[in-house]
N, C-alpha and C positions, 0 to 999 in steps of 0.2 A: 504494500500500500504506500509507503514511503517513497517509493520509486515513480510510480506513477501520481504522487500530487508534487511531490519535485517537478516531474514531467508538464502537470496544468499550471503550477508558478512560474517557471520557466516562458512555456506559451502565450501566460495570459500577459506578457511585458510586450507580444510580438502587435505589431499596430495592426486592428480590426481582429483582435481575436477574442472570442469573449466567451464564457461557457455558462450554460445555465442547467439546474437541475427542478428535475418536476418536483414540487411536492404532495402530490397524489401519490407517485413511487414511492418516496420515502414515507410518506405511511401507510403504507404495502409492506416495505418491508421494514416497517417501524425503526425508524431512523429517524433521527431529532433534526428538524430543520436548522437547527444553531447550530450542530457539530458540523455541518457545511463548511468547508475548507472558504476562506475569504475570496478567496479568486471567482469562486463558482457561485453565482447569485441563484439564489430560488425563487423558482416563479411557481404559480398558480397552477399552472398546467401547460405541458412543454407540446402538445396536440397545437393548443388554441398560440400559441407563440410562437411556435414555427408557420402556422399559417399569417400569423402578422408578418413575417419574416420576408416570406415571398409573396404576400403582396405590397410588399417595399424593392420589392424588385429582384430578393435574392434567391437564390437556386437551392432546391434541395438535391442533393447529393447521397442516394443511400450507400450504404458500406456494408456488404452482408459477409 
């Protein structure tokens, strides 16, 4: 775990990078919205934010 939030500290200095996590998941799988590493903001619901997303213009991209 340590290697991979190195990993989003790192990326989130890089310009236009920004990460968010759902907080519907994290109370799924009962995770505390404040133990959220700071780099990573929690939203509402990452469904209803990535559709703001591109229709702001930007591409979704999946990675299976």
């Amino acid at each position: 775990m340590q290697k991979v939030q190195a990993k989003i500290h790192a990326m989130s200095k890089l310009p236009d990078v920004h990460f968010e996590q759902c907080s519907h998941a994290n109370l799924e799988f009962k995770v505390n919205n404040a133990d959220t590493i700071p780099e990573v903001q929690v939203v509402g619901n990452t469904f209803v934010s990535l559709a703001a997303y591109q229709n702001k213009g930007y591409a979704y991209i999946p990675i299976d």
